[in-house]
C-alpha positions in Angstrom: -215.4 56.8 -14.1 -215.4 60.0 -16.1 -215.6 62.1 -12.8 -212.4 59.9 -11.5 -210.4 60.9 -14.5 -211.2 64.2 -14.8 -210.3 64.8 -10.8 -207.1 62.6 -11.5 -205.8 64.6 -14.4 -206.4 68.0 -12.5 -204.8 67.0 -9.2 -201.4 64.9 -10.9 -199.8 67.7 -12.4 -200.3 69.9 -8.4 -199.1 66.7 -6.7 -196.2 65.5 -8.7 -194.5 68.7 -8.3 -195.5 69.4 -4.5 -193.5 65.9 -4.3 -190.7 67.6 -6.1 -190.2 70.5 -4.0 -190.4 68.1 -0.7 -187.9 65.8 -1.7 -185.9 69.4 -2.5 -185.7 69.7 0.6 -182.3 68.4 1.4 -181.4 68.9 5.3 -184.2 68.7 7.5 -187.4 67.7 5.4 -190.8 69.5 7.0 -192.8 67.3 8.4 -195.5 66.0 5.8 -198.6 67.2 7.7 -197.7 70.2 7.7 -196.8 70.6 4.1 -200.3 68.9 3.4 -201.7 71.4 5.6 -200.8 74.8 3.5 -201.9 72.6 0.3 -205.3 72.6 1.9 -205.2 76.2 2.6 -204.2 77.2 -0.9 -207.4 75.1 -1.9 -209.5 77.1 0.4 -208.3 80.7 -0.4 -209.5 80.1 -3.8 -213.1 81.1 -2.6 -212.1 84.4 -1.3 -210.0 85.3 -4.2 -212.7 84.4 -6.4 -215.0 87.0 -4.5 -212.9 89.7 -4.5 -211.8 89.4 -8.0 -215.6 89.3 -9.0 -216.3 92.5 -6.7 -213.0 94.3 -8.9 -214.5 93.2 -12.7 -218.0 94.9 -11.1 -216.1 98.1 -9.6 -213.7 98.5 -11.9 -213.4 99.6 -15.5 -211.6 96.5 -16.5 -208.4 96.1 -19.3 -205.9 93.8 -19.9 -203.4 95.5 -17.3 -205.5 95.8 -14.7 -207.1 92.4 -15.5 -203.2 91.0 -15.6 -201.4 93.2 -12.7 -204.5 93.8 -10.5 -207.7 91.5 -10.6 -205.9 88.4 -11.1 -202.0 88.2 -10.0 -202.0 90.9 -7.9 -205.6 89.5 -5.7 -204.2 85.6 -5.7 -200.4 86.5 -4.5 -201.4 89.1 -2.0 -204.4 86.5 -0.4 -201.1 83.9 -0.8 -198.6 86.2 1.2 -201.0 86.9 3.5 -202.0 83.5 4.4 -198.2 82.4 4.6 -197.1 85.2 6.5 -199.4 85.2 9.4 -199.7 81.4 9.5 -195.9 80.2 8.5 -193.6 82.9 9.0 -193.3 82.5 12.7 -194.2 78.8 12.7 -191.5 76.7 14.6 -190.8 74.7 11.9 -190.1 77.5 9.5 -186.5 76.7 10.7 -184.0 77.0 6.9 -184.5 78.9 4.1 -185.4 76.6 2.3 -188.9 75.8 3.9 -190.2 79.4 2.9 -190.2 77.7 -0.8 -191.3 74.5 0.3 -194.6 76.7 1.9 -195.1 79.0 -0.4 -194.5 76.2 -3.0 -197.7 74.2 -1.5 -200.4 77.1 -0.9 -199.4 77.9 -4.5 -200.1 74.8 -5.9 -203.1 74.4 -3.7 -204.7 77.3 -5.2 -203.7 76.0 -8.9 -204.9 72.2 -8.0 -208.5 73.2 -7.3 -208.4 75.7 -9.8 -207.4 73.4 -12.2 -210.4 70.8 -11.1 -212.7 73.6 -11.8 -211.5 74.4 -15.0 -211.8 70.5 -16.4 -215.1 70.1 -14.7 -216.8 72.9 -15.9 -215.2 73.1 -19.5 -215.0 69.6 -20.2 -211.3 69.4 -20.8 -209.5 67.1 -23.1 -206.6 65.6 -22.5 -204.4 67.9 -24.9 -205.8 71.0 -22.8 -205.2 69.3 -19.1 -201.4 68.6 -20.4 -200.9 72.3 -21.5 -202.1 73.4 -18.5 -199.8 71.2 -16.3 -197.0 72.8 -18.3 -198.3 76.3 -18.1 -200.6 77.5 -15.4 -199.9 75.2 -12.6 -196.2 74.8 -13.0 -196.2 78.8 -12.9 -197.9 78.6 -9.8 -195.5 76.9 -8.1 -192.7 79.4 -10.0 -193.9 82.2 -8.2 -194.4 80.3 -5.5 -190.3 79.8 -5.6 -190.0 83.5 -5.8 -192.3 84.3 -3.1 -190.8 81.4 -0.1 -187.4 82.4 -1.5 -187.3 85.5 -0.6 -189.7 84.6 2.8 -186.9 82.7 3.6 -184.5 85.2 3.2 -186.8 87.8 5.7 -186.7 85.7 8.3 -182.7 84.4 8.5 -180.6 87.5 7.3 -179.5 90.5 8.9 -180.6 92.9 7.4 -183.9 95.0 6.3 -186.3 92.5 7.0 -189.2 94.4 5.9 -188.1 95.6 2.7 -187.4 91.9 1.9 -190.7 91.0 2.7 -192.0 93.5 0.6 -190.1 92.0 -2.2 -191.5 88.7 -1.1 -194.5 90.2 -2.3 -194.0 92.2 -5.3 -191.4 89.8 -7.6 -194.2 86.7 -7.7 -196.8 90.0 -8.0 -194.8 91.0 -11.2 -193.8 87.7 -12.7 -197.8 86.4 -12.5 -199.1 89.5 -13.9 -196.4 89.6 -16.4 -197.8 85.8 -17.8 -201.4 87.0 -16.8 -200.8 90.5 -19.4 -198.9 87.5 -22.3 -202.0 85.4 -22.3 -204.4 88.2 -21.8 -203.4 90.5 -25.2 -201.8 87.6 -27.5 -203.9 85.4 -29.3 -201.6 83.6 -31.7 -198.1 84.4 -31.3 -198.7 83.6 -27.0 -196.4 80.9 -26.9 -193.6 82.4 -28.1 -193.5 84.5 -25.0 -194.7 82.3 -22.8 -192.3 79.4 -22.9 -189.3 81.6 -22.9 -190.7 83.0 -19.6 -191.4 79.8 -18.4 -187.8 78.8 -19.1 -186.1 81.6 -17.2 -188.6 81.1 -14.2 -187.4 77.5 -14.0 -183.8 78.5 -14.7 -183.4 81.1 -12.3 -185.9 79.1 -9.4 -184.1 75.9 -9.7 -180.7 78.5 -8.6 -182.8 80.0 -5.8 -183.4 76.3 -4.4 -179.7 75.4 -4.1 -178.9 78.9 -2.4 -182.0 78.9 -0.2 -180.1 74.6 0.8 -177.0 75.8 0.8 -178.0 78.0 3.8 -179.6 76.2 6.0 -177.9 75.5 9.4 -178.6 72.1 9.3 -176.4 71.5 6.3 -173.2 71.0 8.8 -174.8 68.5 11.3 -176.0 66.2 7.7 -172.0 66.4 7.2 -171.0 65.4 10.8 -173.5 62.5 10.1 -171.8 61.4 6.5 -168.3 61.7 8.4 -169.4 59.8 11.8 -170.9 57.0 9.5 
């Protein structure tokens, strides 16, 4: 019973807003398999990040930027990228905008969800701690998640320099994680008075990029054609 809860409180907070971002999705909704898929492979990356990022605390001389920017945001967003570039990018159903957040949105809270699981199991969490982390480290998983499919999204349907989006793709979620990695990793007491206001604008600003990244899908004129036929 113990082990049920534990798993259940570390797996809601991943789910619930996966289910969020699906139902997002307002013009031609991916199908779910595939969305379940890229959960499953932001579970499985967490194994190879946790490698590498051990190999960088032995190799390196370790501080709080490096720790922040390098070892820990910039080692899970780059395995992320990877993963959703050469796996989604090119997919056929990568077919709006939008689904670049909707993927990059999954293997993000993939990587939290099992992370999270970890964390209760091996520290014995109580429920206080679970909350604060539903509110903090997974929901900013699945911010930079919105940064990173955003701009994916935009690489693949604009005109222009796609490679200098998909750098940006890269960097911005890069940034913002390290930025809440360096917060938590040099403030002891005053933490949440930067974190929340981060949190804020990440919400803020995301919750804008998901209408733009809708508004430009190319189904959104056929779902009007539909609601004027009917």
């Amino acid at each position: 019973m113990l082990l049920l809860s534990v798993i259940s409180s570390a797996v809601a907070p991943g789910l619930a807003l996966l289910t969020f971002f699906y139902l997002k999705d307002k013009y031609d909704q991916e199908p779910l398999h595939m969305v379940v898929k890229v959960f499953l492979l932001g579970l499985l990356i967490v194994f190879p990040v946790m490698i590498i990022q051990r190999g960088l605390m032995l190799g390196l001389h370790s501080g709080p930027y490096v720790e922040s920017f390098l070892i820990s945001s910039g080692v899970e967003e780059c395995l992320k990228w990877f993963v959703l570039y050469h796996m989604i990018y090119n997919h056929t159903e990568f077919d709006e905008p939008y689904d670049g957040i909707l993927y990059a949105v999954a293997i993000s809270l993939g990587f939290a969800t099992i992370e999270n699981v970890m964390y209760a199991w091996y520290s014995h969490a109580s429920f206080g701690s679970m909350l604060l982390r539903a509110l903090l480290p997974v929901s900013g998983h699945a911010m930079f998640g919105v940064v990173m499919g955003y701009h994916m999204g935009r690489a693949k349907f604009s005109g222009g320099s796609r490679r200098g989006i998909l750098l940006v793709s890269l960097l911005l979620p890069w940034l913002w994680h390290g930025i809440y990695d360096f917060i938590l990793n040099t403030m002891t007491i005053y933490w949440i008075w930067f974190i929340v206001p981060l949190m804020a604008i990440l919400w803020y600003g995301n919750m804008g990029k998901v209408a733009r990244a809708n508004n430009r899908s190319p189904f959104r004129f056929l779902k009007r054609e539909e609601e004027v036929n009917l």
